[in-house]
PQR file of N, CA, C, O and H, with PARSE charges and radii, in Angstrom:
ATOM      1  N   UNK A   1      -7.285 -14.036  -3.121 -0.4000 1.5000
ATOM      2  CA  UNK A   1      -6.300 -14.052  -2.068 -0.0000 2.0000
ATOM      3  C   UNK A   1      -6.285 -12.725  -1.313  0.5500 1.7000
ATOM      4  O   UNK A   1      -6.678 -11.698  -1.867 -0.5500 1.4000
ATOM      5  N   UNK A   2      -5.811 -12.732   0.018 -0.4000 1.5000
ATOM      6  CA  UNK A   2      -6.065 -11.540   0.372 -0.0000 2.0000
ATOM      7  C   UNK A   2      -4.738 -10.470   0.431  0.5500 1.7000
ATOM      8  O   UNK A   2      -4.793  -9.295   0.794 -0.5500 1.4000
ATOM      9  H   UNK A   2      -5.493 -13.566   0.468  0.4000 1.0000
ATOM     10  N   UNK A   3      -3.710 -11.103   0.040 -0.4000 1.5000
ATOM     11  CA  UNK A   3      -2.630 -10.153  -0.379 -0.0000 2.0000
ATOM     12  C   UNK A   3      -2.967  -9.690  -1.917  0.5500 1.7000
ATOM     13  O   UNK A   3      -2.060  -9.112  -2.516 -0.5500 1.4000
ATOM     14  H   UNK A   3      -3.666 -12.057  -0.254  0.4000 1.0000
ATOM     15  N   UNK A   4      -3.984  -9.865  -2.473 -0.4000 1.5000
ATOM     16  CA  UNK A   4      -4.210  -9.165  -3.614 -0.0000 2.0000
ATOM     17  C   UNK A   4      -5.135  -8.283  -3.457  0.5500 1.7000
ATOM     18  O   UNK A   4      -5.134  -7.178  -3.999 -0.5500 1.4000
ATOM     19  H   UNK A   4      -4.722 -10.335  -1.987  0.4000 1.0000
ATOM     20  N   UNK A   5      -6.384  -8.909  -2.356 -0.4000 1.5000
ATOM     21  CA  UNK A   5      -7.244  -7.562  -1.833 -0.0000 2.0000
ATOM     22  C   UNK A   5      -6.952  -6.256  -1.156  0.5500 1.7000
ATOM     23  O   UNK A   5      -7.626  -5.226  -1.179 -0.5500 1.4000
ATOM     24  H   UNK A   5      -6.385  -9.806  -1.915  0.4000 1.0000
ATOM     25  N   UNK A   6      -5.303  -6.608  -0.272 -0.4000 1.5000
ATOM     26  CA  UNK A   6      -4.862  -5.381   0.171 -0.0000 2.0000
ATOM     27  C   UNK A   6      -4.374  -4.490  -0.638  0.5500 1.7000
ATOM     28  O   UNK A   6      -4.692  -3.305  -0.740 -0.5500 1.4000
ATOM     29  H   UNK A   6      -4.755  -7.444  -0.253  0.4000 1.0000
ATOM     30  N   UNK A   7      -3.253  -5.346  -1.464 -0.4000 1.5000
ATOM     31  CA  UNK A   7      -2.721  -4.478  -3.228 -0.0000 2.0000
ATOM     32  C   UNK A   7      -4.081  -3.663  -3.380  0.5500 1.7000
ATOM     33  O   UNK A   7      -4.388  -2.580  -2.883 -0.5500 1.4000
ATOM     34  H   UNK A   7      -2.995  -6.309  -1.381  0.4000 1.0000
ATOM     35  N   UNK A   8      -4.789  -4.495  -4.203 -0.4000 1.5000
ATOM     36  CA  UNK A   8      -6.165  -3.243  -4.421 -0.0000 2.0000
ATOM     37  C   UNK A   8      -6.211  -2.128  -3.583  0.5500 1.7000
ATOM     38  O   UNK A   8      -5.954  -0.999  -3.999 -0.5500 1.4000
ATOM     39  H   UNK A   8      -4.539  -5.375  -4.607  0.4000 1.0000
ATOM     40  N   UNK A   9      -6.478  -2.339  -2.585 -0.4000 1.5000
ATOM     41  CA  UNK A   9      -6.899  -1.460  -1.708 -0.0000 2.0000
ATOM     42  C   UNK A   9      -5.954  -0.199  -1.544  0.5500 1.7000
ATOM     43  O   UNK A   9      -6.359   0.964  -1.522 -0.5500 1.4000
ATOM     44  H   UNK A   9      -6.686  -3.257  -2.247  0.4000 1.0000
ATOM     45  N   UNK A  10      -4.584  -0.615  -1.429 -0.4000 1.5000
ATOM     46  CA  UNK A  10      -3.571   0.232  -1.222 -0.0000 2.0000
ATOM     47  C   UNK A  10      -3.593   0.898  -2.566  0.5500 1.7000
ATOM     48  O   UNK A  10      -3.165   2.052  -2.550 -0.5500 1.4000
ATOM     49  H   UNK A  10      -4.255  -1.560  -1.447  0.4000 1.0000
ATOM     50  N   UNK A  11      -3.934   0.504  -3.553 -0.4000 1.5000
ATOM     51  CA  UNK A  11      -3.572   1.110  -4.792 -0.0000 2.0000
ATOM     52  C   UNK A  11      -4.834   2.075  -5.013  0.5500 1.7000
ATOM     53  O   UNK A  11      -4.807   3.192  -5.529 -0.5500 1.4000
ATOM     54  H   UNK A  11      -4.282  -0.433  -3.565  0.4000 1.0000
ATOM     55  N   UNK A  12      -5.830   1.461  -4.556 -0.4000 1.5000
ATOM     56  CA  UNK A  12      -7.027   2.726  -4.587 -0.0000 2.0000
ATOM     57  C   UNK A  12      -6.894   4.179  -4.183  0.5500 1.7000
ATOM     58  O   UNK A  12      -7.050   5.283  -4.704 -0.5500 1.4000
ATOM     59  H   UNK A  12      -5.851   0.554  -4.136  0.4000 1.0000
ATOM     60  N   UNK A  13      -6.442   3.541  -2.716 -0.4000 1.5000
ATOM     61  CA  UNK A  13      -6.025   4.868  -1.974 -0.0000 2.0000
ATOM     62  C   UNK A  13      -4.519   5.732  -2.451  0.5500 1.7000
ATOM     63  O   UNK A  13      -4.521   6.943  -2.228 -0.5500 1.4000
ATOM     64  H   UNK A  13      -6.315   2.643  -2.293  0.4000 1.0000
ATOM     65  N   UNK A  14      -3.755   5.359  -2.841 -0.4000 1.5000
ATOM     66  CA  UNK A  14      -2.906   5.596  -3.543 -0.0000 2.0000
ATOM     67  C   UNK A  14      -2.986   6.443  -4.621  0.5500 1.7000
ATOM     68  O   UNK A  14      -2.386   7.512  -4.734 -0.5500 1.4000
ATOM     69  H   UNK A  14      -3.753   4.375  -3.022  0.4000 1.0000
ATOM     70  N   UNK A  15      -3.874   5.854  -5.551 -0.4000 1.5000
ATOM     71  CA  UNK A  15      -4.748   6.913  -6.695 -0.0000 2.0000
ATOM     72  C   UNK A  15      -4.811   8.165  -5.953  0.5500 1.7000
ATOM     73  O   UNK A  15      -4.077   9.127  -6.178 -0.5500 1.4000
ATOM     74  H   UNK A  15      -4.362   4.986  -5.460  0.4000 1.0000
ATOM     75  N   UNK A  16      -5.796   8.112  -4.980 -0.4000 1.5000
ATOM     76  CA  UNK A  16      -6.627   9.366  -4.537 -0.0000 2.0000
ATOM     77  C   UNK A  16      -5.684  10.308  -3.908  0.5500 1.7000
ATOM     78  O   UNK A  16      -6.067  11.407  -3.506 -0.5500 1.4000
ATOM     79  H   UNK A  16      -6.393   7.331  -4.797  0.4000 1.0000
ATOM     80  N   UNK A  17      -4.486   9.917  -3.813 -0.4000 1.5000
ATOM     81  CA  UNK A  17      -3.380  10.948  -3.551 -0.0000 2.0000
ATOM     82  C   UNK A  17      -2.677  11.447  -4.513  0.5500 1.7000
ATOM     83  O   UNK A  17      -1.589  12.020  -4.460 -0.5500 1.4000
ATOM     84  H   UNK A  17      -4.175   9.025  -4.140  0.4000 1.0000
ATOM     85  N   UNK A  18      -3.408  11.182  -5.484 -0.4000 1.5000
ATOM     86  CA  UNK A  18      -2.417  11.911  -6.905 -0.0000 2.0000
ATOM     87  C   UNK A  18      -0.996  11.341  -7.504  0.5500 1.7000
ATOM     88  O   UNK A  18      -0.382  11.787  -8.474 -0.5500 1.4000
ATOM     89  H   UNK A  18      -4.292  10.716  -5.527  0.4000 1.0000
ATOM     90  N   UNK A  19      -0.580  10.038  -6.514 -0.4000 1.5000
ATOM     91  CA  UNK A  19       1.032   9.882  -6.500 -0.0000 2.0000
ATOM     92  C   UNK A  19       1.227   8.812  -7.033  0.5500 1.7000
ATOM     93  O   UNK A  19       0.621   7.835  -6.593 -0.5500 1.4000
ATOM     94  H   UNK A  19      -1.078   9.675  -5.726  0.4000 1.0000
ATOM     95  N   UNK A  20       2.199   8.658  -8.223 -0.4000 1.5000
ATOM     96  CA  UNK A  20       2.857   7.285  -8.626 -0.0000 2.0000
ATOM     97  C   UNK A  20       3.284   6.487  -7.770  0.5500 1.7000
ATOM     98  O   UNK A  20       3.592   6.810  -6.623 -0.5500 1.4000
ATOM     99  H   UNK A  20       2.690   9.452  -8.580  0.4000 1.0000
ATOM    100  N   UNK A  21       3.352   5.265  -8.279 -0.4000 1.5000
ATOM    101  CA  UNK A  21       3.664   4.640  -7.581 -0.0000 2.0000
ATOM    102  C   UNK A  21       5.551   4.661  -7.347  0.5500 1.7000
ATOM    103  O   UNK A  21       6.195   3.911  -6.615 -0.5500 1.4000
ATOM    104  H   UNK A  21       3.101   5.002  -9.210  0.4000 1.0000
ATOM    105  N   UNK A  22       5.805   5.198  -7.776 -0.4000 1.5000
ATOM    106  CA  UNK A  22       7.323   6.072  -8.117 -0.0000 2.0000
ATOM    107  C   UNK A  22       8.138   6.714  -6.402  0.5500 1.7000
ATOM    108  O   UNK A  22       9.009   6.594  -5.539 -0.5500 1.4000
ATOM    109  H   UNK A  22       5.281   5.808  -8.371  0.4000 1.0000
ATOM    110  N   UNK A  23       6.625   7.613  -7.071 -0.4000 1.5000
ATOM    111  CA  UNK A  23       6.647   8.552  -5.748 -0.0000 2.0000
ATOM    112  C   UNK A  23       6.064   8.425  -4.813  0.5500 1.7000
ATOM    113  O   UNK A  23       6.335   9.187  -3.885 -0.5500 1.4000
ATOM    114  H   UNK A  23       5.918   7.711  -7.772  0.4000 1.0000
ATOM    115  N   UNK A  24       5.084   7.488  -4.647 -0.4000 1.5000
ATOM    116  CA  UNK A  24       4.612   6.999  -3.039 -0.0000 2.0000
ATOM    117  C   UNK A  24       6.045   6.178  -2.645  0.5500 1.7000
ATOM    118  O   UNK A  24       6.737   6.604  -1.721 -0.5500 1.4000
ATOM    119  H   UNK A  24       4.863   6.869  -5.400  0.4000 1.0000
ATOM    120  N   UNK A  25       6.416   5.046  -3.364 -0.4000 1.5000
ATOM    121  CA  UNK A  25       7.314   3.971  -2.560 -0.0000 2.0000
ATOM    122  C   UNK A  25       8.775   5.147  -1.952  0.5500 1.7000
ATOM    123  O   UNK A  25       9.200   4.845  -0.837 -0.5500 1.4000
ATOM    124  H   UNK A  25       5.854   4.700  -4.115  0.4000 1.0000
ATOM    125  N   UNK A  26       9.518   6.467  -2.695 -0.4000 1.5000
ATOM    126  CA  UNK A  26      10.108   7.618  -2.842 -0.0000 2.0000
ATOM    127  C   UNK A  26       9.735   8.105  -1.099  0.5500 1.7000
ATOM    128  O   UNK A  26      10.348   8.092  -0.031 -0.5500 1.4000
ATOM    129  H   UNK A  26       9.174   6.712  -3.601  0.4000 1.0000
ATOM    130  N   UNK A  27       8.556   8.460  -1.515 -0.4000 1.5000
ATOM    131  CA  UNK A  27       8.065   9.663   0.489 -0.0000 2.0000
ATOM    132  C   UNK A  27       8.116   8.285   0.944  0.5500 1.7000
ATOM    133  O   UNK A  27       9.124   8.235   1.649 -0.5500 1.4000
ATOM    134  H   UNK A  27       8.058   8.471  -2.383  0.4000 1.0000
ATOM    135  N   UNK A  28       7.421   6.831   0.913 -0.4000 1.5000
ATOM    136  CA  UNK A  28       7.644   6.405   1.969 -0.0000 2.0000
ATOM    137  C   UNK A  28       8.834   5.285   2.507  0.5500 1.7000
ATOM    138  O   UNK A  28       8.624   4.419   3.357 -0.5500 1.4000
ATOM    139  H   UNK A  28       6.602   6.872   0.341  0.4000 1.0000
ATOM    140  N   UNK A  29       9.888   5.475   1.933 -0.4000 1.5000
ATOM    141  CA  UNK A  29      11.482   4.955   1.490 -0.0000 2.0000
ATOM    142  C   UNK A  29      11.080   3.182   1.696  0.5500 1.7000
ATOM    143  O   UNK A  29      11.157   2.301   2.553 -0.5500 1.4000
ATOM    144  H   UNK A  29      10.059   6.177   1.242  0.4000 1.0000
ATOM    145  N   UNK A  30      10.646   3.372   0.377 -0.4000 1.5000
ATOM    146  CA  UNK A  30      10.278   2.023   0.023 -0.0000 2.0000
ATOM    147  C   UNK A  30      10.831   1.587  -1.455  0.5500 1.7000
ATOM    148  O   UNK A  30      10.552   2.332  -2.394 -0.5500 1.4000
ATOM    149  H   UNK A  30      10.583   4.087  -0.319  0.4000 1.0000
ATOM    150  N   UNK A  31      11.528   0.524  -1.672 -0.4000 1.5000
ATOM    151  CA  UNK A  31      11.700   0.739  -3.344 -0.0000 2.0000
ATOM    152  C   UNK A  31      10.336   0.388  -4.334  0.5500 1.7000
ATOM    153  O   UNK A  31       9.236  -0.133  -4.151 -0.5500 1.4000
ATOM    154  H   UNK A  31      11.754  -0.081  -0.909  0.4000 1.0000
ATOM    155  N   UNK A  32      11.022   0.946  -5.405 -0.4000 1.5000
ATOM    156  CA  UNK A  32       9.306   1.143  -6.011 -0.0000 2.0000
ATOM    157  C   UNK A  32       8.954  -0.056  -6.362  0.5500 1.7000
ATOM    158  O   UNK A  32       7.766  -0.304  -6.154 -0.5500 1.4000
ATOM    159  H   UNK A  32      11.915   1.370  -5.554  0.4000 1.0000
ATOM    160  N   UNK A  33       9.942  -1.373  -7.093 -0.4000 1.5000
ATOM    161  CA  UNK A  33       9.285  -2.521  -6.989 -0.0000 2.0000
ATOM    162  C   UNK A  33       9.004  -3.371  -5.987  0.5500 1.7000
ATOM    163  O   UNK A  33       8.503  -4.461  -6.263 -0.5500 1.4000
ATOM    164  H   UNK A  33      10.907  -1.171  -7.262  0.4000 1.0000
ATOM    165  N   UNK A  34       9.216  -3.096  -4.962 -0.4000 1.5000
ATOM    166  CA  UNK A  34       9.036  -4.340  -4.246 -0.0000 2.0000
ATOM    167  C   UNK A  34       7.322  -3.411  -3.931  0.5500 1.7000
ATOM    168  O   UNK A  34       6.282  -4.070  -3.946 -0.5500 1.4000
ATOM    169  H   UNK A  34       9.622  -2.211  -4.738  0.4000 1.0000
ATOM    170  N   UNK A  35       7.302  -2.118  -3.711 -0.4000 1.5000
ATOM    171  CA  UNK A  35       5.771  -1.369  -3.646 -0.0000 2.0000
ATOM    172  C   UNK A  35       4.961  -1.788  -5.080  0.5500 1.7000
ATOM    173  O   UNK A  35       3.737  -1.792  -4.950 -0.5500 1.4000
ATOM    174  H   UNK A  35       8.147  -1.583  -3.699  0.4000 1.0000
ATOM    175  N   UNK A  36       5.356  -2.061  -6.125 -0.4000 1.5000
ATOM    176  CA  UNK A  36       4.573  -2.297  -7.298 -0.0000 2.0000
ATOM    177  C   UNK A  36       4.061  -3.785  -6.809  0.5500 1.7000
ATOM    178  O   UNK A  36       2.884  -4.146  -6.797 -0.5500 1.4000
ATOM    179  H   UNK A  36       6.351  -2.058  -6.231  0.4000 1.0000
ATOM    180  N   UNK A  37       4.758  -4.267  -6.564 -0.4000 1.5000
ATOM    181  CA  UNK A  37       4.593  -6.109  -5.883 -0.0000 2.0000
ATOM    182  C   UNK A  37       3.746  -6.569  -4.803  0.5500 1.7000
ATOM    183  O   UNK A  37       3.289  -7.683  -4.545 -0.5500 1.4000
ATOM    184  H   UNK A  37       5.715  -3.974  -6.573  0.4000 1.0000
ATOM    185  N   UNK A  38       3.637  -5.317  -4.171 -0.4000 1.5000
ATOM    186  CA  UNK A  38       2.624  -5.260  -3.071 -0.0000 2.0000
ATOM    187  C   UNK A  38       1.129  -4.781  -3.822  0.5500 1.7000
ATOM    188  O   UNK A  38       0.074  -5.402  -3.689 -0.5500 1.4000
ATOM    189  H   UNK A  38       4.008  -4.413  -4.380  0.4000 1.0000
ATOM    190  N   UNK A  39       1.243  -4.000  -4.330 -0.4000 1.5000
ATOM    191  CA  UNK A  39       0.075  -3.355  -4.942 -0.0000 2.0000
ATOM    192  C   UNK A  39      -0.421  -4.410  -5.974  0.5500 1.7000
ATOM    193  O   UNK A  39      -1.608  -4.412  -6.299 -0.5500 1.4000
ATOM    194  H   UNK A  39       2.100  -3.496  -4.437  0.4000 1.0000
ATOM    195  N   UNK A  40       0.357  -5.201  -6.436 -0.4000 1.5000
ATOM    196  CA  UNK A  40      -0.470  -6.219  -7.207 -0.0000 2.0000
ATOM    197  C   UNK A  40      -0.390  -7.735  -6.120  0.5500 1.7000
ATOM    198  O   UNK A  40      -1.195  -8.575  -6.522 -0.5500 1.4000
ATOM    199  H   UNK A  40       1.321  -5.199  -6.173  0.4000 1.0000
ATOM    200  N   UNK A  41       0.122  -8.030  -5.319 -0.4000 1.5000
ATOM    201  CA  UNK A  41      -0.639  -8.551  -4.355 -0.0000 2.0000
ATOM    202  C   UNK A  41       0.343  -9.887  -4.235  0.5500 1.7000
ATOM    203  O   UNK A  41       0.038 -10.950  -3.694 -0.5500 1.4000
ATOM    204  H   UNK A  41       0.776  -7.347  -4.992  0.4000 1.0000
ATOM    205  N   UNK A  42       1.724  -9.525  -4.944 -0.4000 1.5000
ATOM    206  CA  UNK A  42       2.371 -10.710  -4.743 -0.0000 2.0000
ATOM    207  C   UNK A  42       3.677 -11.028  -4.218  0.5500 1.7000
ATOM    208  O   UNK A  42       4.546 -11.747  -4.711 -0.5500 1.4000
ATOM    209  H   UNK A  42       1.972  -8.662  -5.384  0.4000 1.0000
ATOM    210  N   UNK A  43       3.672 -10.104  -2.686 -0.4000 1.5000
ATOM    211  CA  UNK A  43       3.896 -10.021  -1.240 -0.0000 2.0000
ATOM    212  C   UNK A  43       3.205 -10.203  -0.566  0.5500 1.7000
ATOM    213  O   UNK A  43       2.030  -9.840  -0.596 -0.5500 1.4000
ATOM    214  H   UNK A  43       2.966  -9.521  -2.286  0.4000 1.0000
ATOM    215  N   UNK A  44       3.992 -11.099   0.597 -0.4000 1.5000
ATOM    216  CA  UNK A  44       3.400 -11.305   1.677 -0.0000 2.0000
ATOM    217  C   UNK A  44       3.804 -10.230   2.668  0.5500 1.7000
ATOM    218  O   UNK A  44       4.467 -10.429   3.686 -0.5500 1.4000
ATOM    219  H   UNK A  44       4.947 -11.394   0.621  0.4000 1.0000
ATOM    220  N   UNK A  45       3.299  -9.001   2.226 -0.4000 1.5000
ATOM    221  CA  UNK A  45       4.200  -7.725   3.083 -0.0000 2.0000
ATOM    222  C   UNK A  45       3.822  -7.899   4.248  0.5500 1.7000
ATOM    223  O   UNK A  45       2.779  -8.434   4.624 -0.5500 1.4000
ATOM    224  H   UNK A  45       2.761  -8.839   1.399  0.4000 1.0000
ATOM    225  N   UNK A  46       5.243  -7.138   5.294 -0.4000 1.5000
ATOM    226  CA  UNK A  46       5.120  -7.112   6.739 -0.0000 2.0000
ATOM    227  C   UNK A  46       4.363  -5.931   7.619  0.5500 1.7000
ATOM    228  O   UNK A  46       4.406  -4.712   7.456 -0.5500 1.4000
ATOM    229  H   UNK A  46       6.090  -6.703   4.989  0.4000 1.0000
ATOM    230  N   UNK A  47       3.816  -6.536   8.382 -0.4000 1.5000
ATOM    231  CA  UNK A  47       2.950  -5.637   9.292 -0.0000 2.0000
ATOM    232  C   UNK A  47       3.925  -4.084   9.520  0.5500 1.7000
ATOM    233  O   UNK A  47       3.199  -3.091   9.467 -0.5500 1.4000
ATOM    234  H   UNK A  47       3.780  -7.526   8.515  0.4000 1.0000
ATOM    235  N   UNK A  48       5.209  -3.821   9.725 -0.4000 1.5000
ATOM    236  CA  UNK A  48       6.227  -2.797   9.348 -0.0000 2.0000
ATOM    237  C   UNK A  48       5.605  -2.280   8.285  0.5500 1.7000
ATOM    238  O   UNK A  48       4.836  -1.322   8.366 -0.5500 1.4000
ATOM    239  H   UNK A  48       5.799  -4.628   9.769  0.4000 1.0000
ATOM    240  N   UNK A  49       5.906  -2.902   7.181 -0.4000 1.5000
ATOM    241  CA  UNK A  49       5.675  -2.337   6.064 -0.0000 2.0000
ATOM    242  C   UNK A  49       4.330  -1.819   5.617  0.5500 1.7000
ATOM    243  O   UNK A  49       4.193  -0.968   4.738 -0.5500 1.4000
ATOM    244  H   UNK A  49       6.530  -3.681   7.115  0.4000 1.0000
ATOM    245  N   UNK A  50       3.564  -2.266   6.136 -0.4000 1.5000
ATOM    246  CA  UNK A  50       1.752  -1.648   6.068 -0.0000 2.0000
ATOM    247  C   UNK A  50       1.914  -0.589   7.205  0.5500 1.7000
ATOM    248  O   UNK A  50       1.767   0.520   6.692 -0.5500 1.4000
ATOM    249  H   UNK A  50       3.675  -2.957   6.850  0.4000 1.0000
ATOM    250  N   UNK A  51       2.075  -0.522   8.087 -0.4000 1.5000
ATOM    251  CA  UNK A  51       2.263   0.542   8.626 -0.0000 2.0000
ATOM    252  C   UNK A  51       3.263   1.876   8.133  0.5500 1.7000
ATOM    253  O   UNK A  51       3.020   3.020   8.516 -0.5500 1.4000
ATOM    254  H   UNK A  51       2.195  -1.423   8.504  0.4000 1.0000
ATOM    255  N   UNK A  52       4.390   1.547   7.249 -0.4000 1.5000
ATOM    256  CA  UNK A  52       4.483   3.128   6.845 -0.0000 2.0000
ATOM    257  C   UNK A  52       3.850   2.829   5.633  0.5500 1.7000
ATOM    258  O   UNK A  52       3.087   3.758   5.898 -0.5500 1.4000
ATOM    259  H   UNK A  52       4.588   0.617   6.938  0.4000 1.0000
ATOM    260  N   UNK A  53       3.366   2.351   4.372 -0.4000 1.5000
ATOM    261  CA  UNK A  53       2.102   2.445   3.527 -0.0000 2.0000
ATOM    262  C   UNK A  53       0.965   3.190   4.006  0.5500 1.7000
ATOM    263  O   UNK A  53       0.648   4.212   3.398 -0.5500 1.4000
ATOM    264  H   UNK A  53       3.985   1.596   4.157  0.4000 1.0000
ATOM    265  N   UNK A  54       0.279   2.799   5.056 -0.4000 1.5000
ATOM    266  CA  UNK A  54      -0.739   3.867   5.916 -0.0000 2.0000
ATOM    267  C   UNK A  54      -0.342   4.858   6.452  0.5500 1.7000
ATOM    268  O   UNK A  54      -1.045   5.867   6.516 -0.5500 1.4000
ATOM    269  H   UNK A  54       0.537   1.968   5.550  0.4000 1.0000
ATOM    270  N   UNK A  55       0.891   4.791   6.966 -0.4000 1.5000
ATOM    271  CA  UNK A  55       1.368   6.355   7.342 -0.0000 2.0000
ATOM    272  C   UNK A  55       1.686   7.362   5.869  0.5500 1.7000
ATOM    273  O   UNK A  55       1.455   8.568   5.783 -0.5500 1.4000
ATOM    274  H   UNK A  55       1.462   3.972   6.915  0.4000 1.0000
ATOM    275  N   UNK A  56       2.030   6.841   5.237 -0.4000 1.5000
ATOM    276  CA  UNK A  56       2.646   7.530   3.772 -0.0000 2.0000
ATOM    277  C   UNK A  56       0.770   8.069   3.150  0.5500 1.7000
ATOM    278  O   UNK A  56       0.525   9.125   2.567 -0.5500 1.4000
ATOM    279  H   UNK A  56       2.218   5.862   5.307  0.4000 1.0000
ATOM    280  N   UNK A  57      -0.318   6.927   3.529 -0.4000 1.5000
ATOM    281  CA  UNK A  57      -1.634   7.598   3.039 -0.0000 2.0000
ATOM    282  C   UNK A  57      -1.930   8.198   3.467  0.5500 1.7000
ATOM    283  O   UNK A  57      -2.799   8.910   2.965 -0.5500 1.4000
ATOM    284  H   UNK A  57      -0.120   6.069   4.003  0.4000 1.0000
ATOM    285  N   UNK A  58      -1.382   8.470   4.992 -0.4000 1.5000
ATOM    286  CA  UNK A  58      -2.337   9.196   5.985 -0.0000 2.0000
ATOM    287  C   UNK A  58      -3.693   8.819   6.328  0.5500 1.7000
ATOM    288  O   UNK A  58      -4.793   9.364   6.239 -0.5500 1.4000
ATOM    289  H   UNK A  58      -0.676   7.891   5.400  0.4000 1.0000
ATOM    290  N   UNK A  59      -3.227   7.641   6.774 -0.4000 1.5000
ATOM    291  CA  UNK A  59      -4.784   6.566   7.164 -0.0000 2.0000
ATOM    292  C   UNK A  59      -4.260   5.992   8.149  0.5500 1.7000
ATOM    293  O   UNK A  59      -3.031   5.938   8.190 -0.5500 1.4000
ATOM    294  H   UNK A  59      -2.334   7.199   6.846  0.4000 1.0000
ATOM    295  N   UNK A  60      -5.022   5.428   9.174 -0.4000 1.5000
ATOM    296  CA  UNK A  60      -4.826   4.405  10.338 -0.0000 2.0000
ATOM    297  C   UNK A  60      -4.749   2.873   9.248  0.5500 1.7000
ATOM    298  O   UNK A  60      -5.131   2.614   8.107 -0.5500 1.4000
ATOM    299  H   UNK A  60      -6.021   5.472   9.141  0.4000 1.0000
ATOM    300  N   UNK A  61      -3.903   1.979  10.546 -0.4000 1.5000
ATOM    301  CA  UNK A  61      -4.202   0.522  10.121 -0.0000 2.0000
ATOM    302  C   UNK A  61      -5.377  -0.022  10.184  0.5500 1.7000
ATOM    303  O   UNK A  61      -5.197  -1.240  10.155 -0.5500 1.4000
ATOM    304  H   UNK A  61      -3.593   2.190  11.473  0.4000 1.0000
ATOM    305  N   UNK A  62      -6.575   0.238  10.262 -0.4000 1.5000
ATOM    306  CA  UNK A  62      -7.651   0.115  10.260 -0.0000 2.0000
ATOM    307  C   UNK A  62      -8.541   0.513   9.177  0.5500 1.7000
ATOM    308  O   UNK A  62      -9.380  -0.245   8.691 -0.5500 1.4000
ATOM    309  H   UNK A  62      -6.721   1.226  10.285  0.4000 1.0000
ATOM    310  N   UNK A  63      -8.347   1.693   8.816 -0.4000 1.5000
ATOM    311  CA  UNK A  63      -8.417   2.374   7.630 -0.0000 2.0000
ATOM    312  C   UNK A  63      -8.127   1.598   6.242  0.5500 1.7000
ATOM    313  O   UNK A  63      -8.909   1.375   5.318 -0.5500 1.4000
ATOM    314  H   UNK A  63      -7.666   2.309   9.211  0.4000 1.0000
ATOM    315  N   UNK A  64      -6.768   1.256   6.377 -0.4000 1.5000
ATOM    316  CA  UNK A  64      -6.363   0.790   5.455 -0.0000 2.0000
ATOM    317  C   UNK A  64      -6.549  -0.634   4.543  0.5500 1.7000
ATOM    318  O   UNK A  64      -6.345  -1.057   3.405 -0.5500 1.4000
ATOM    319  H   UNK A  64      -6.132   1.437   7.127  0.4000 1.0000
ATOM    320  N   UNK A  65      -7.169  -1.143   6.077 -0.4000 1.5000
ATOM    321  CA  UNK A  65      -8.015  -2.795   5.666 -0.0000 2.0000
ATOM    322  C   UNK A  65      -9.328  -2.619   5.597  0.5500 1.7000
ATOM    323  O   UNK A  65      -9.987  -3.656   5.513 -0.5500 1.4000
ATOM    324  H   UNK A  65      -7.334  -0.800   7.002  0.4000 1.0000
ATOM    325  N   UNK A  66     -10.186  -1.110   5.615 -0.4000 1.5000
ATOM    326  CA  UNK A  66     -11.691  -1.128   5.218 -0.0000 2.0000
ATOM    327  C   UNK A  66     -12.237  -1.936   4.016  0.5500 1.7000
ATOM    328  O   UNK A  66     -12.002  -1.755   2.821 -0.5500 1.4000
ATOM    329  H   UNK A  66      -9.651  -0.268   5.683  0.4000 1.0000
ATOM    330  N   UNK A  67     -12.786  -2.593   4.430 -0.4000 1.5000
ATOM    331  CA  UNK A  67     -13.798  -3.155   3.063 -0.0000 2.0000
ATOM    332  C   UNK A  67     -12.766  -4.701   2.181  0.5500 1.7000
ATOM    333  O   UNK A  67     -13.054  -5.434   1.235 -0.5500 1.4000
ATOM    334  H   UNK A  67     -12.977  -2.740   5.401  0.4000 1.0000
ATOM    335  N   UNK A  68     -11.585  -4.618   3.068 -0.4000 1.5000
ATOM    336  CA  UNK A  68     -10.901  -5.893   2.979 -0.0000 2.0000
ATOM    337  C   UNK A  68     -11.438  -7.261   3.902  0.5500 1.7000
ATOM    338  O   UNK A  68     -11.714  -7.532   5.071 -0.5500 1.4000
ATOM    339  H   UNK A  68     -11.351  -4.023   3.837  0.4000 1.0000
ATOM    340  N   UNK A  69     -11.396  -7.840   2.716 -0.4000 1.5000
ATOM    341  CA  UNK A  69     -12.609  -9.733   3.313 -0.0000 2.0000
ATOM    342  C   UNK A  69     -12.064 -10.446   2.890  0.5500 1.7000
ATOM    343  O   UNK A  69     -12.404 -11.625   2.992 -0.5500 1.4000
ATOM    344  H   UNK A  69     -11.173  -7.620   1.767  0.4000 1.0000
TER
END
C-alpha cells in the first residue's frame, strides 16, 4: 500500500535526523501517535500534514516521495 511506503520513507529520513519519533512529532506540533500511525502507514495523512513532516525534515515535497511507487 502506498500509505505504508510513505511511513517507510518518512521514517527513514527521520532516522537520519537523529530524532524520536517523540521528538520529531514535538518540533513539528504533531502528536506523537497519530506521527507513529503515519510512519507505520495506517493514515491516510493529509497533504497539510506531509508538508510540515517535510518541512520538520528539511526536504521538499518531492524529496520526500523519492523512490516512493
Amino acid at each position: 500500500m502506498i500509505t505504508v511506503k510513505i511511513g517507510e520513507r518518512i521514517r527513514e529520513l527521520r532516522k537520519i535526523t537523529g530524532l524520536s519519533q517523540e521528538k520529531f512529532a514535538l518540533k513539528i506540533g504533531m502528536d506523537r501517535t497519530y506521527f507513529a500511525s503515519v510512519e507505520l502507514g495506517k493514515r491516510n495523512v493529509s497533504i497539510i500534514n506531509l508538508e510540515k513532516i517535510a518541512k520538520g525534515l528539511e526536504v521538499s515535497l518531492s524529496q520526500l516521495f523519492e523512490g516512493v511507487e
